[in-house]
N, C-alpha and C positions, 0 to 999 in steps of 0.2 A: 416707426416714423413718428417723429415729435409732431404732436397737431396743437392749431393755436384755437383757445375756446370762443375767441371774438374773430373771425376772420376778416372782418372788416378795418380792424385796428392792425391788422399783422400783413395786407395788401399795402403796396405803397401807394403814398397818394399822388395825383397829379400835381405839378410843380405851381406853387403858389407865390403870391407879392406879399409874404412878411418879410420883415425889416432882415433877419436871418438869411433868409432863402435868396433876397434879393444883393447880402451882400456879398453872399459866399459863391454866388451863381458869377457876379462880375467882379471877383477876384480872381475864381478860375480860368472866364473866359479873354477876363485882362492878360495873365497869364501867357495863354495859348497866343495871344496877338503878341505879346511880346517877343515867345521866342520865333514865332513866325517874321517879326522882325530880321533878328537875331542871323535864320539861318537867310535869309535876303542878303544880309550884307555880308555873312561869310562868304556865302555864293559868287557876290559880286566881289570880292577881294582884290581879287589878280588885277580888278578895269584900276586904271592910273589915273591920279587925280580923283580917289573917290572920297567923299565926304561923309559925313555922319549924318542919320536922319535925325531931322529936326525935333521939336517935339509937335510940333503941327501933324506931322508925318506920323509918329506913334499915337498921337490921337485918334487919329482918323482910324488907324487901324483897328488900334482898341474899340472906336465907339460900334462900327459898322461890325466888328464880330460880334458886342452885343446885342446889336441890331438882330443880326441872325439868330440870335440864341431864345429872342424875346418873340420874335415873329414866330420860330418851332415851336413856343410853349404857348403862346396864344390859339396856335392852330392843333397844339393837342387837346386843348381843353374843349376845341368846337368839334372836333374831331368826335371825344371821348363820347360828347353828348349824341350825337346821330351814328355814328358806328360804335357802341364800346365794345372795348377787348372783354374777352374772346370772343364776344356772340358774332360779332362780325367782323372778327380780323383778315377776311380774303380783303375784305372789301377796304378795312382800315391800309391794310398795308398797301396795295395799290396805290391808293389815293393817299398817302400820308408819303407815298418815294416820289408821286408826281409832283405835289406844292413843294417837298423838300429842294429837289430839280430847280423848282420856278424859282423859290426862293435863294436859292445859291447863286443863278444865275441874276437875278434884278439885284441881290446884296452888292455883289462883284463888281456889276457896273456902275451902280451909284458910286461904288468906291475906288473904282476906276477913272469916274467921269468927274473925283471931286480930289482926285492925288496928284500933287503938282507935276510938272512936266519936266522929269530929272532925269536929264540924260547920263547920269554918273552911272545909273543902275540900269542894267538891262533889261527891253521890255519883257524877254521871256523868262527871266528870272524871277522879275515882281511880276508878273501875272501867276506863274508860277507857285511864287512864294503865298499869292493872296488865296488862291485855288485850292490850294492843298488846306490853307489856315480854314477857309468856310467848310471841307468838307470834314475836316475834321471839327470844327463846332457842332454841324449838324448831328457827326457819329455822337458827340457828347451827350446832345439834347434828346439824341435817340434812346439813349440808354436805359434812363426812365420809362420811357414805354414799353421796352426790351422787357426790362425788371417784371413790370407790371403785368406782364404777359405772362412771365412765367409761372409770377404768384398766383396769379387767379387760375391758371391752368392746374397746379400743384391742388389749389383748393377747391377743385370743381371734381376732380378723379376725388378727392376723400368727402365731400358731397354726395355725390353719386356711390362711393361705397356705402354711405351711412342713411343713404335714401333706400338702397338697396335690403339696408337691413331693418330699416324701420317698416319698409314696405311689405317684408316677409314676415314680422312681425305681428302689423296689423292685419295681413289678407291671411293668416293664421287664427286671429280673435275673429276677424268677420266669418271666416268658413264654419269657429265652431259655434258661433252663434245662431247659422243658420243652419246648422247641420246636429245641433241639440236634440236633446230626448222631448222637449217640449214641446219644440214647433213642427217634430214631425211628426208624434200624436196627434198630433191637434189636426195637420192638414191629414195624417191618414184614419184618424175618426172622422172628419169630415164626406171625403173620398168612400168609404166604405158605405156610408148613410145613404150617398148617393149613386151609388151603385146600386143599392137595394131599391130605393125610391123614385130617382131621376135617371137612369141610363145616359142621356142626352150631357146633362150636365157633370156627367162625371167624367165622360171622353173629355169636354170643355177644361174641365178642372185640371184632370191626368194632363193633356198639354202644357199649363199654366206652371203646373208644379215641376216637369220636364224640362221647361223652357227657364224656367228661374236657377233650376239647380245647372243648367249645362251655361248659361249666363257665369255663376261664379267662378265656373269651373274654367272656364274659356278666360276670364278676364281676369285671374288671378295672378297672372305674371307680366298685367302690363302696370305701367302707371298711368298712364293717360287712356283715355276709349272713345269714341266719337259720343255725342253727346245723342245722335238718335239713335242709337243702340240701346246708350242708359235708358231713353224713355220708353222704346219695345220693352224693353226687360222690366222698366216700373209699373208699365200695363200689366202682364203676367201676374208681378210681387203683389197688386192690388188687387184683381182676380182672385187670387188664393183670400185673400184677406173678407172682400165684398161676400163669396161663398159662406164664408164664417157668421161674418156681423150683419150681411144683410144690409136694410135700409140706414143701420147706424153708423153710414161709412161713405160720405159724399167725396169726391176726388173732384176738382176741376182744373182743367188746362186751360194755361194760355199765351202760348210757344208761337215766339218770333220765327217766323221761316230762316229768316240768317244766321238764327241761332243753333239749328242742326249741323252746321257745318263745325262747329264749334266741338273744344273737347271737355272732359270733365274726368275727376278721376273716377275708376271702378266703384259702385255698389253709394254713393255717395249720396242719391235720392231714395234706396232700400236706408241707411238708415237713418233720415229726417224722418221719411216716413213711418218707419218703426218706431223713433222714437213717438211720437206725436200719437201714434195711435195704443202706445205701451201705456204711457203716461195719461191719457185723457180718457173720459167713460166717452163708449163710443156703441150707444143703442138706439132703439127704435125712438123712444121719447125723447132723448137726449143727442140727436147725430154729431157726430163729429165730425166736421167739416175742413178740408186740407186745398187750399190751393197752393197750384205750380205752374208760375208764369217765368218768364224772362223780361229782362228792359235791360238795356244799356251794358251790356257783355256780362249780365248776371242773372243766376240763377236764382227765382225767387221762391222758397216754401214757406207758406203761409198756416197756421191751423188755429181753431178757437180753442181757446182755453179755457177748459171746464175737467181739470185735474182730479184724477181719482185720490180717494180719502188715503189707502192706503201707499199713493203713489210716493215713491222717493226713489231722485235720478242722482248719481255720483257725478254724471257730465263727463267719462270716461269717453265714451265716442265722441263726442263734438271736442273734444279736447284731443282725440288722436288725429279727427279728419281735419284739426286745424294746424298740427302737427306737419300731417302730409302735405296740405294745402305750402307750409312756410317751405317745405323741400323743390317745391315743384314753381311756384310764382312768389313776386314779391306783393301781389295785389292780396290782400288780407280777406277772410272770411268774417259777415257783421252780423252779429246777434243781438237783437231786440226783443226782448221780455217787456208786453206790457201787461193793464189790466185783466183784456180779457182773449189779446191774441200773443202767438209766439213765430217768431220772423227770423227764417235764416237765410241770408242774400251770398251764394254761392259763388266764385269769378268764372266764367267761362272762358276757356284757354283758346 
């Protein structure tokens, strides 16, 4: 299957007033009045004594079919904005055969209520002939959004494949990042210390560590997750971590209750927060301090910056989760570097 690298240039767009579009729209729709004309008067042939329409009469025709054609495309562009295709095509298309309806029939009358009174032509002919002209304008002005339907429909399946694969991609890097020779030393030298030492906090710990690995495990074939789940499972992630570092390891919350309803992709606060505590000395004299708020449909991590001497990040993760992030919403992920803090403002879905 041929795929286009800008989808956005390769969708067609909604019908617009340049000088172009504007001429070639009321040539075509001139056209359709004309031969709509055309078959009127062959129709009416046989009536005796029939006369040729004026150009008064082809006027009218012509203008009220652009009428129609200009009305479809004003109401597809309001359309486009509060329903667009396909997120809400049950809803577009309903509403978009109801106005077309309303519209054929108020076009018809104005242009019924303003076509002289020629008896040469019969009225079930020229109603006829006008009836069939507006519906077929309308199928015209339809067509474009037809189009436009299919493209994005077309580009939404190879989306969804490439979302697909970028996402087994990355929940492949996150697994063996957490599933390393490093970080499971470390939490089962921890573990072992406390088995010997603390009994109490080693059940504690044993859960924390149960609870994080059956977290990735569970969440690795969605893309989205309820966002209090992410936070149950970033409790456990920090657990492990606070067992470790002790006092050099501050976490604070400050989570909008409307914000739980909310979703967020998998493992997406495991690694801000890993980053932040990978990168920063994070000890008793030095704590490293992480806050994790919400405001206004986003996710906020916060941490001080006091960078370890040997630290150096490639930005490989914040550069994948913004990756996934662009597969998933259009709302964009913001990172702020400053002097002595580092801010990443997450969208909440």
């Amino acid at each position: 299957m041929m795929r286009c690298k800008n989808a956005e240039k390769c969708i067609s767009r909604l019908p617009n007033y340049t000088l172009s579009s504007i001429v070639i729209r009321f040539t075509i729709v001139s056209i359709v009045g004309l031969l709509v004309m055309q078959f009127i008067m062959y129709s009416s042939s046989d009536v005796k004594g029939m006369h040729q329409p004026t150009f008064i009469d082809y006027l009218l025709v012509i203008l009220s079919f652009n009428l129609l054609s200009e009305l479809h495309i004003i109401s597809d562009n309001i359309l486009e904005y509060f329903f667009p295709i396909p997120e809400k095509i049950k809803q577009r298309f309903i509403i978009q055969t109801i106005i077309s309806l309303i519209l054929i029939v108020i076009v018809f009358n104005i242009t019924m209520a303003l076509s002289p009174d020629d008896e040469d032509v019969p009225k079930s002919v020229l109603y006829m002939g006008i009836a069939l002209g507006l519906v077929f304008v309308t199928i015209m002005s339809s067509a474009n959004m037809l189009m436009r339907l299919m493209e994005k429909w077309v580009f939404a399946q190879q989306r969804i494949d490439e979302m697909k694969q970028e996402k087994l991609r990355m929940d492949y890097s996150v697994l063996q990042d957490q599933l390393n020779p490093h970080f499971l030393f470390n939490n089962l030298s921890v573990l072992k210390s406390l088995i010997t030492y603390d009994k109490e906090s080693a059940l504690h710990f044993t859960e924390n560590f149960t609870d994080v690995y059956r977290y990735v495990l569970q969440s690795k074939d969605k893309i989205l997750i309820d966002f209090k789940r992410e936070q149950e499972f970033i409790n456990s992630y920090i657990g492990l971590h606070k067992e470790r570092l002790g006092d050099g390891l501050e976490v604070k919350f400050s989570i909008e209750k409307d914000s739980l309803d909310k979703e967020i992709a998998p493992l997406t606060l495991q690694l801000l927060v890993e980053n932040a505590i990978k990168h920063n000395i994070a000890s008793k004299e030095s704590p490293l301090t992480i806050e994790i708020s919400t405001f206004n449909e986003y996710l906020i991590v916060k941490n001080k910056l006091q960078l370890r001497e040997a630290s150096y990040s490639t930005n490989t993760g914040l550069n994948n989760l913004i990756k996934r992030y662009g597969m998933i919403t259009e709302m964009e992920i913001h990172i702020d570097k400053r002097d002595d803090e580092f801010v990443v403002k997450i969208p909440l879905l």
